[in-house]
C-alpha positions in Angstrom: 12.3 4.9 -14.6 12.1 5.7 -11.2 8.2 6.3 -9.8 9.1 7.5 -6.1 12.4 9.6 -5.0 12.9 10.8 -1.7 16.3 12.7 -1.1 17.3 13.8 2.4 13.6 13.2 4.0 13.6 14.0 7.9 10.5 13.9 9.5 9.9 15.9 13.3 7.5 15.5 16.0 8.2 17.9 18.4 11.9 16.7 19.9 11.2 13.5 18.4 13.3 12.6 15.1 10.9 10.0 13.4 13.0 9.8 10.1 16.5 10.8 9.4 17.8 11.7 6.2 15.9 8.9 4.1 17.8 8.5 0.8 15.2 6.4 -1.4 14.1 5.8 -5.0 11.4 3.1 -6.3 11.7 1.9 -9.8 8.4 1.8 -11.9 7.2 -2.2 -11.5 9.4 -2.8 -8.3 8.4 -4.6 -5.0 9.7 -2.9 -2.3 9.4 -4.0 1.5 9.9 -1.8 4.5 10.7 -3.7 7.5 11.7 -2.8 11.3 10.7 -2.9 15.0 7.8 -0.9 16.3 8.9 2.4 16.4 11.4 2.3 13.5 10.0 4.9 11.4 7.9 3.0 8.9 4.4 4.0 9.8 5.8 8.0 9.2 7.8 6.7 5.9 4.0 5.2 4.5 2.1 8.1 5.6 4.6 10.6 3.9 4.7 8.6 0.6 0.7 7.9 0.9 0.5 11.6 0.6 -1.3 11.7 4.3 1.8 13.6 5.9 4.6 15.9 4.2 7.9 15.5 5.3 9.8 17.9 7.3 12.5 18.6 5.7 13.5 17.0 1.8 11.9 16.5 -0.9 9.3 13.2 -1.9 8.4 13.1 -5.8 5.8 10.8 -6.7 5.2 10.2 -10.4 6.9 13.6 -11.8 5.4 15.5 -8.5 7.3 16.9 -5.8 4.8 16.8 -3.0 6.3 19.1 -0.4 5.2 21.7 -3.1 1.9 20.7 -2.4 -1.2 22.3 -1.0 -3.2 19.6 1.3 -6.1 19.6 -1.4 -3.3 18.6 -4.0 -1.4 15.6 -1.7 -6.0 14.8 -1.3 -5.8 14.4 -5.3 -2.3 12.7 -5.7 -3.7 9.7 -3.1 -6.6 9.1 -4.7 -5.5 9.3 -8.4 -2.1 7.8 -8.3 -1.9 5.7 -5.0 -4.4 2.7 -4.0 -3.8 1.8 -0.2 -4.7 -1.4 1.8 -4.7 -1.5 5.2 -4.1 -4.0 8.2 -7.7 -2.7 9.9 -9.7 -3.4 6.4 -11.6 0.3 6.8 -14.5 -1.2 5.3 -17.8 0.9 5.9 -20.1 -1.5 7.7 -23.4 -1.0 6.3 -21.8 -1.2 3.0 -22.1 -4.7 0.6 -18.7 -5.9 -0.7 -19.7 -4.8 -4.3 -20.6 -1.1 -2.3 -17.7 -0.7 -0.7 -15.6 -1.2 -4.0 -18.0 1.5 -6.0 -17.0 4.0 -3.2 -13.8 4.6 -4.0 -15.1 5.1 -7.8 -17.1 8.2 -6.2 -13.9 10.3 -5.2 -11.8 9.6 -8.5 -14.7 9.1 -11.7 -17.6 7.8 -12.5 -18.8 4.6 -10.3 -19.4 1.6 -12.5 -21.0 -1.6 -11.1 -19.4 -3.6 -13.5 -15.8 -2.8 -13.3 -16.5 -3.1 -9.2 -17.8 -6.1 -9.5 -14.8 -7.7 -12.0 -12.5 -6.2 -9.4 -14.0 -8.3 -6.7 -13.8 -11.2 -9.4 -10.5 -10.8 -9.5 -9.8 -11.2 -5.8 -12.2 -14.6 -6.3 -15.0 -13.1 -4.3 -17.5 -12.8 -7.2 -20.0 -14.3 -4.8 -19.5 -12.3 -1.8 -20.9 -8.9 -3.4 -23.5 -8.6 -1.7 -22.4 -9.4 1.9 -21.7 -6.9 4.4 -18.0 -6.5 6.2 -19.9 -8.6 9.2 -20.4 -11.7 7.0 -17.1 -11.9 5.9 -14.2 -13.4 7.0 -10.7 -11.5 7.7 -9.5 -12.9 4.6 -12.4 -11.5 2.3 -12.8 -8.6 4.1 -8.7 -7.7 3.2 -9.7 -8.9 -0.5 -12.3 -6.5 -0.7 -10.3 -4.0 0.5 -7.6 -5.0 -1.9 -10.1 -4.7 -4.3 -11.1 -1.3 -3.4 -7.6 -0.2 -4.0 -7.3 -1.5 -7.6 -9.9 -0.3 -8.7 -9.0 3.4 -10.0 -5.9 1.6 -11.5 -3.2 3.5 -9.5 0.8 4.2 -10.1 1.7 2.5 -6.6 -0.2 0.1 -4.3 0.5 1.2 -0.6 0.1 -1.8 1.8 0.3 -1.4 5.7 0.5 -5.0 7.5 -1.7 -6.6 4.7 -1.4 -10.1 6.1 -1.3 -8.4 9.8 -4.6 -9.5 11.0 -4.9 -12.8 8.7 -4.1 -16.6 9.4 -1.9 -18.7 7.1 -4.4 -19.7 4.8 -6.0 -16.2 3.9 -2.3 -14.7 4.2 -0.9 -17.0 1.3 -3.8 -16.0 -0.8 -3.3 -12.2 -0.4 0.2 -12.8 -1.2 -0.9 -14.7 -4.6 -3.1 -11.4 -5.2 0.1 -9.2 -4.7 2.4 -11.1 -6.9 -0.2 -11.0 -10.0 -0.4 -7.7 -9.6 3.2 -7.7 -9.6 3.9 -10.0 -12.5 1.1 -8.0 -14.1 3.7 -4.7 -14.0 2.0 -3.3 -10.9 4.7 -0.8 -8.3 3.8 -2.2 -4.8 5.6 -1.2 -1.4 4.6 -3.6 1.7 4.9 -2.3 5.2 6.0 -5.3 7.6 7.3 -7.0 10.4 7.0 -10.7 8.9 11.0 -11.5 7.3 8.6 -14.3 4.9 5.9 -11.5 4.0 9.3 -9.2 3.2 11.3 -11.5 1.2 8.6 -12.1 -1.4 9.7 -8.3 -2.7 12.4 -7.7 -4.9 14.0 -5.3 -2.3 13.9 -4.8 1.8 14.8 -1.8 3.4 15.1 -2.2 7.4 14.7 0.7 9.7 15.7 1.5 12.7 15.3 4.6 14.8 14.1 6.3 11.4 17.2 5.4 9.5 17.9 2.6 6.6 20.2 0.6 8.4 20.1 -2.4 6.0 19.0 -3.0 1.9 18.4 -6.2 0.7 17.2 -8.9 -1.7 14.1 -11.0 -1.4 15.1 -14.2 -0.9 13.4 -15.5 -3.7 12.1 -18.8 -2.2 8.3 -17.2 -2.9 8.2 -16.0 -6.2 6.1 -16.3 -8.4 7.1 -18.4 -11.6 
């Protein structure tokens, strides 16, 4: 079963062709990695998908919906039901605890609930960071948090721009331990990135270039998880 299609997707900035006829589908539980240089298209293919952009011209189904159909109050309700989304820059409020800034996103999709925040940041392994603020937190816990942040309305597709970006080796292996639980665990995740070793932990790598797919390929396989 396929979670994401998107046949024929163009995307237009004034003169400037961003994508190109994107022919795509996603399978429910897949790791997908989008890959290519600065300028490629991918930042324009995540917004579209994160339901922050609609797509010229083509049509983008996400879970059963076809999003082009979409009002922006219904692409609003799609991102925060369906899609959890961690980015490079963290986006953590500042003023905000760790536990806080995990109950936050509980206010725009149900009910917050201190406990289920706080067993999401337990299972980043940051049960006793909760109450430290971004500032006292390293790069590494700061992306955990915000990974945590995104799991925690349970979403059909995690959404990840640059996750190890800003990170050095030793917080980037751990994020990448996060990612493949969630992906053993049966979780849909497409990774943004320009690292080749980041992309090959996915199943599949799409590579861009000059808003086309100019290449599909396998993960290598040398960092899966057993």
């Amino acid at each position: 079963m396929n979670i994401l299609e998107l046949n024929d997707v163009s995307m237009t900035y004034g003169t400037v062709k961003a994508l190109r006829h994107i022919d795509l589908t996603v399978a429910q539980g897949e790791w997908l990695a989008i890959m290519g240089p600065s300028g490629s298209g991918k930042t324009t293919m995540m917004n579209i998908v994160g339901c922050m952009d609609k797509a010229s011209d083509g049509s983008v189904v996400l879970d059963g919906e076809e999003l082009s159909r979409l009002p922006q109050k219904g692409l609003t309700a799609i991102r925060r039901d369906k899609i959890g989304l961690i980015f490079q820059q963290f986006h953590l409020v500042p003023y905000l605890t760790a536990l806080e800034n995990v109950i936050i996103a509980q206010y725009y999709h149900s009910l917050p609930d201190e406990d289920e925040a706080r067993e999401a940041l337990r299972n980043v392994g940051l049960e006793d960071r909760e109450k430290h603020l971004p500032s006292q937190l390293s790069g590494g816990e700061q992306q955990r948090v915000c990974i945590a942040r995104a799991l925690i309305n349970c979403p059909k597709l995690i959404l990840a721009d640059e996750p190890t970006g800003n990170l050095d080796e030793a917080n980037e292996k751990l994020v990448m331990e996060i990612l493949h639980r969630l992906h053993d665990s049966g979780s849909t995740i497409i990774v943004v990135t320009h690292s080749p070793e980041v992309g090959s932990h996915a199943d599949r790598v799409i590579t861009l270039e000059h808003g086309r797919i100019v290449r599909t390929t396998s993960g290598s396989g040398l960092y899966k998880s057993a």
